[in-house]
N, C-alpha and C positions, 0 to 999 in steps of 0.2 A: 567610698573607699575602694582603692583598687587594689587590685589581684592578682597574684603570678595566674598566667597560662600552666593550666597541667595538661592540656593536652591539644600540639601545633599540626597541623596537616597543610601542605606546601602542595600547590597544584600546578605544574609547570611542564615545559615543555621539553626541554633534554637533557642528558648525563650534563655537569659542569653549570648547569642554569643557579643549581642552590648553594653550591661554593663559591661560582665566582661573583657573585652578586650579593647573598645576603648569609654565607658563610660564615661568621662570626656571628652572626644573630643567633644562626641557631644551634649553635656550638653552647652558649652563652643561655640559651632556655633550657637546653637541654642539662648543661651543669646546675640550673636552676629546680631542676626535677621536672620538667614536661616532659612529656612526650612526646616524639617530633615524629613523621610522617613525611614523605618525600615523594608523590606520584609524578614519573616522569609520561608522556604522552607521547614520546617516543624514543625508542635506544640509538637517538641519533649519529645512525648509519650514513647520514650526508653529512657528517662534518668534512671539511676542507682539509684538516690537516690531521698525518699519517703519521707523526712521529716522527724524530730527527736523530739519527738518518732512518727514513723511511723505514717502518717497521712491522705497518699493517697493511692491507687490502682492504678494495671496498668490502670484500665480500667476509673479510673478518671481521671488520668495524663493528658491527653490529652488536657481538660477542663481547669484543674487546671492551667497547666502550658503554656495556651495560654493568663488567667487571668492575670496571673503572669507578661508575658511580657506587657502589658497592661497596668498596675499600673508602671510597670520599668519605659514605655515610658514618661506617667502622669509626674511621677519625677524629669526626665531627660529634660521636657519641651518639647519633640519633640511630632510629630502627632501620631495617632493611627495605630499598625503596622499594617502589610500586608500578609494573610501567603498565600502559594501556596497551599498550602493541601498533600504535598508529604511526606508520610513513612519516621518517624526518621529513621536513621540509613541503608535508601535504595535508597538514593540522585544521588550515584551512576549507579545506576541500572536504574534508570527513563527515558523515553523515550527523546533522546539528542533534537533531530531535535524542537519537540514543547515543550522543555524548555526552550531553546533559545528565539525564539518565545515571550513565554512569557515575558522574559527578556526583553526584546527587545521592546516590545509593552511596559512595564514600563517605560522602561529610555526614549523611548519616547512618551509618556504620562508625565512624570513627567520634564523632559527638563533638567536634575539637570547641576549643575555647576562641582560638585565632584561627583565621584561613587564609593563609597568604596566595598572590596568582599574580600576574601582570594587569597591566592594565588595556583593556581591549582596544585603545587608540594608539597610546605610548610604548609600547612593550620593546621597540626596536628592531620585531620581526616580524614578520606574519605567522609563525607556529605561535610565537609568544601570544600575540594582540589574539588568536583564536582562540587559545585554552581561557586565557582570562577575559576574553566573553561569556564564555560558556560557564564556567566559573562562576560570572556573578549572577549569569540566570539561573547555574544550578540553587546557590548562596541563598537569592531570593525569591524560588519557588519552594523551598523551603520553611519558607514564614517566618515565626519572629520567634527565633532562637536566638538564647542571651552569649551570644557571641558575637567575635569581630572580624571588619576581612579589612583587610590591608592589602593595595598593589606594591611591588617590589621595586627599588626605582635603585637605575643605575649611577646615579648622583643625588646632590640636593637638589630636590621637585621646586625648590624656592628660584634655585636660577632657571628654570624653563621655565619657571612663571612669570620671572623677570622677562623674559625674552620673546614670549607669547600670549599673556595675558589673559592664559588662562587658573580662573580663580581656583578649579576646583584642585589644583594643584597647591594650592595654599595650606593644606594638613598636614601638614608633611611632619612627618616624625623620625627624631631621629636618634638613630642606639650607640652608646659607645661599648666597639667591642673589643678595647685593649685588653682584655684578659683571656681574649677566646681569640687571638690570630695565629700563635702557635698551632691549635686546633685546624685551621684555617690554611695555615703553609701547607700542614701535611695533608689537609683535602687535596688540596691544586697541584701538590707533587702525586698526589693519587691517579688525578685526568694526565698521566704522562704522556697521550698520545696526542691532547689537543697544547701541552705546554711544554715538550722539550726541549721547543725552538726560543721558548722565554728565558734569554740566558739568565736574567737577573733570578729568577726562580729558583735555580739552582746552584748560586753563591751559597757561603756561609751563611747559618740560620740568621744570625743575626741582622747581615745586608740585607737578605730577603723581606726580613720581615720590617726594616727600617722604609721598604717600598709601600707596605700597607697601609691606607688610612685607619686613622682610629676610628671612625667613622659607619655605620650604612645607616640607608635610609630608604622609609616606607613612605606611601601615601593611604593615610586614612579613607576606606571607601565608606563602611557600613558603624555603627559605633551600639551596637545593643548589648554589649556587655560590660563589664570593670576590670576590664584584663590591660596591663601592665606590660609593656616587652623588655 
């Protein structure tokens, strides 16, 4: 028999990773009673884009776009994030051993039912692929707690598996989250710094949100409990 998550912890890499990725998921656990968690690993301070017309500096990004996820969180219903304090764009480079560590002292502090992270090959970045390394050696240095992790996949994991042939990508699971995109617009209208230049973003609710899939999708990593998304 399986079970709502009462309690989700998201382990990622920067402001805008848990909206614009898997943003209706947890919009959607969270209207389901969990409790959702959002540790970002850094207030990424390197993002590329300033706002349109230009509205920040490097040297306020930091601020700006810690605010940012903040308000996203507000939106999306879940709790207030988490950040590590680690260098946008040097995730990689940060010391493994008391990352971990810290990992690790979260998921248990927080007890979650689900752990979502990237995946340490696929993630699409180098911050991403290193937290969600870290992640799953936190996960399973851990031992055998009746919970689940799942990577966070920027599409269906079934056509990269088509395409690469790789199997372990064959779990793939997937949430519909038409009822939580509303939710969802107003996270991504939250990160105004990294989406002002999306004009379609900023049409009528209804255009914008006819751009959303109904859609997101995880890759099953670890499966030791009966929790449901």
């Amino acid at each position: 028999m399986k079970h709502q998550p009462r309690s989700v912890l998201c382990l990622l890499a920067h402001p805008d990773d848990e909206t614009f990725i898997c943003g209706g998921t947890l919009a959607r656990l969270s209207k389901r009673g969990a409790r959702v968690v959002v540790v970002s690993a850094t207030r990424g301070e390197m993002g590329r884009r300033m706002g349109l017309p230009p509205s920040i500096t490097r040297e306020s990004m930091p601020a700006v776009r810690e605010e940012e996820l903040r308000q996203a969180c507000r939106h999306l219903g879940i709790e207030p994030p988490v950040f590590l304090g680690l260098r946008d764009k040097t995730v990689e480079y940060a010391d493994y051993e008391p990352l971990v560590d810290r990992l690790m002292a979260l998921i248990a502090s927080h007890q979650p039912d689900v752990v979502f992270t990237f995946h340490p090959e696929w993630g699409g970045h180098p911050d991403h692929c290193a937290i969600g390394r870290a992640a799953v050696d936190a996960f399973d240095r851990l031992g055998e707690r009746r919970s689940d992790l799942y990577f966070i996949s920027f599409g269906d994991p079934s056509e990269t598996m088509a395409r690469t042939g790789r199997h372990e990508l064959a779990d793939a699971v997937r949430v519909d989250v038409t009822d939580s995109l509303p939710e969802k617009l107003r996270a991504f209208r939250a990160h105004r710094s990294q989406t002002e230049m999306d004009m379609w973003l900023w049409q009528p609710d209804a255009a914008a949100l006819a751009r959303f899939g109904a859609f997101e999708y995880f890759i099953l990593a670890r499966k030791r409990g009966a929790f449901e998304l």
